[in-house]
C-alpha positions, 0 to 999 in steps of 0.5 A: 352680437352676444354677451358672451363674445367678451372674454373676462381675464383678470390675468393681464398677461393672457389679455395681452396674449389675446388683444395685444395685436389688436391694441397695437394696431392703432395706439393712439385711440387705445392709449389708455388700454395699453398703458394700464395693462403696462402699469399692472404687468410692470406693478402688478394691480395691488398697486393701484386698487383694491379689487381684483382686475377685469380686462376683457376682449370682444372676439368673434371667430378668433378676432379681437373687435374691442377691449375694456379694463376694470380695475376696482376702484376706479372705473371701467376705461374702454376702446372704440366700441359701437353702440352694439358693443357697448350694449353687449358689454354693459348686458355682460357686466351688469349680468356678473354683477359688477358695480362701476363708479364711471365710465372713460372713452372717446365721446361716442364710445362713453356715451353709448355704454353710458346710455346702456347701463343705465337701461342694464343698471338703472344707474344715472349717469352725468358726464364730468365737466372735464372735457379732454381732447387726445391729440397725435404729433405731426410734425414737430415744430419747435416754437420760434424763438425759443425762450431763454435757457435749455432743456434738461433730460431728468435723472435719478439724482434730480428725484427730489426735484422731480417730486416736488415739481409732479406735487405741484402739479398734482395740487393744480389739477386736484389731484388728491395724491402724497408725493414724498419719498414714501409714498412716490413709488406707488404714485402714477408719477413714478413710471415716467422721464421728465424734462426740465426747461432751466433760465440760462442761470439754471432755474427751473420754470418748466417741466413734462413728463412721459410715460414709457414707450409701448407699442410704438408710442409714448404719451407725454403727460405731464406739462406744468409751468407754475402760473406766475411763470406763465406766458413766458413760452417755457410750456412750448419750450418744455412740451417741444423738448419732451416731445422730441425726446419721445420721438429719440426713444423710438416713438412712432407716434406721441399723442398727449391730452388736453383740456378743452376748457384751456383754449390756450395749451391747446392752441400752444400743442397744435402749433407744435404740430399735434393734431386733433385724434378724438374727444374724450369723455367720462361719465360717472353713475350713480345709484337710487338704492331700493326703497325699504318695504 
């Protein structure tokens, strides 16, 4: 396998002309692919960076083996690749100079580009302590009882409501983001539906997002309940009512990330019928600049 399999575009349009098919054939693993390749042909990638875009295509005899996407400044997110891929890969984007702040993938995918571009780069990489794992819904098994109230399908009138709720979150999880009026276009929040779970007087406690339906599957992201409103069964509630709202919309699959290190949400998804798909990794790189002399 050559490096220069890879075919680099940094039209998103050709990319999906070329690895669409491809991309579609198993969603969940490519969730990250699909979405942002959606989010820079629907925003265009001034929206979300400063650099000019990367997507990239690993084709052999006029198939398509792997992709990858980079978009300035974030970090490269990449399909399943083999080690071999990964090597190519990294041999191909350290040979065009490309400098990367971080590497996202399933487990074994981040790993093996991890390892070679450090033999490429010199760069060391760390893997982050956020450990996530991307879960597809089986069956959806609503929890039993239910609590109290109703869930409620957001519109553009509840926009106030959706900002502050997608705030909240967005400081929970240390996310270093403005979410007002002016700012909310250009946020990652702007592109999805949400679902509200109300108490039968019509108080929010709960809310889940989703992003848009592509390629058959959407991924529910976000689900936030605030922490003194917790253990009260509206996550399961709110997560159940938006998962079933994806599957409305036409859904084939719905898949949705957790983390790890909160035994209890991923207990609540696997109750609602979500079953493990892949761990997922990101390793960040940092460089030892030349000594002078």
């Amino acid at each position: 396998m050559r490096p220069d399999d890879w075919h680099l575009t940094d039209d998103v349009n050709d990319f999906l002309a070329r690895a669409g098919d491809f991309l579609r054939s198993r969603p969940g693993p490519h969730v990250m692919q699909l979405t942002w390749a959606e989010r820079v042909r629907a925003r265009g990638a001034e929206a979300f960076g400063t650099g000019a875009p990367v997507f990239g295509a690993l084709e052999r005899a006029g198939e398509v083996h792997a992709t990858f996407h980079h978009l300035p400044p974030r970090g490269v997110g990449l399909s399943p690749l083999s080690p071999e891929q990964a090597d190519s890969l990294a041999a191909r984007l350290a040979a065009l100079g490309h400098a990367l702040p971080s590497a996202n993938a399933d487990h074994g995918t981040a790993a093996a580009f991890a390892e070679a571009w450090q033999r490429y780069t010199g760069a060391t990489p760390e893997l982050r302590d956020t450990r996530l794992r991307l879960y597809r819904l089986g069956t959806l098994t609503p929890p039993e009882p239910l609590p109290a109230g109703r869930g409620r399908i957001l519109g553009e009138q509840d926009l106030e409501q959706v900002m502050f709720w997608c705030g909240e979150f967005a400081k929970a999880v240390g996310e270093d983001v403005s979410i007002d009026a002016g700012t909310w276009a250009d946020t990652r929040f702007a592109d999805k539906r949400y679902t509200l779970w109300e108490t039968p007087d019509g108080t929010p406690v709960s809310i889940a997002g989703m992003n848009p339906l592509i390629g058959g599957q959407i991924q529910v992201d976000i689900v936030y309940t605030p922490a003194h409103l917790r253990g009260r069964g509206y996550a399961g509630a709110v997560t159940a009512e938006v998962s079933r709202a994806a599957l409305a919309a036409g859904a084939r699959d719905a898949v949705l990330f957790a983390d790890l290190s909160n035994p209890t949400s991923n207990a609540l998804y696997q109750r609602l019928g979500y079953r493990t798909l892949t761990d997922w990794a990101a390793y960040d790189f940092s460089y030892t600049a030349p000594e002078a002399g």
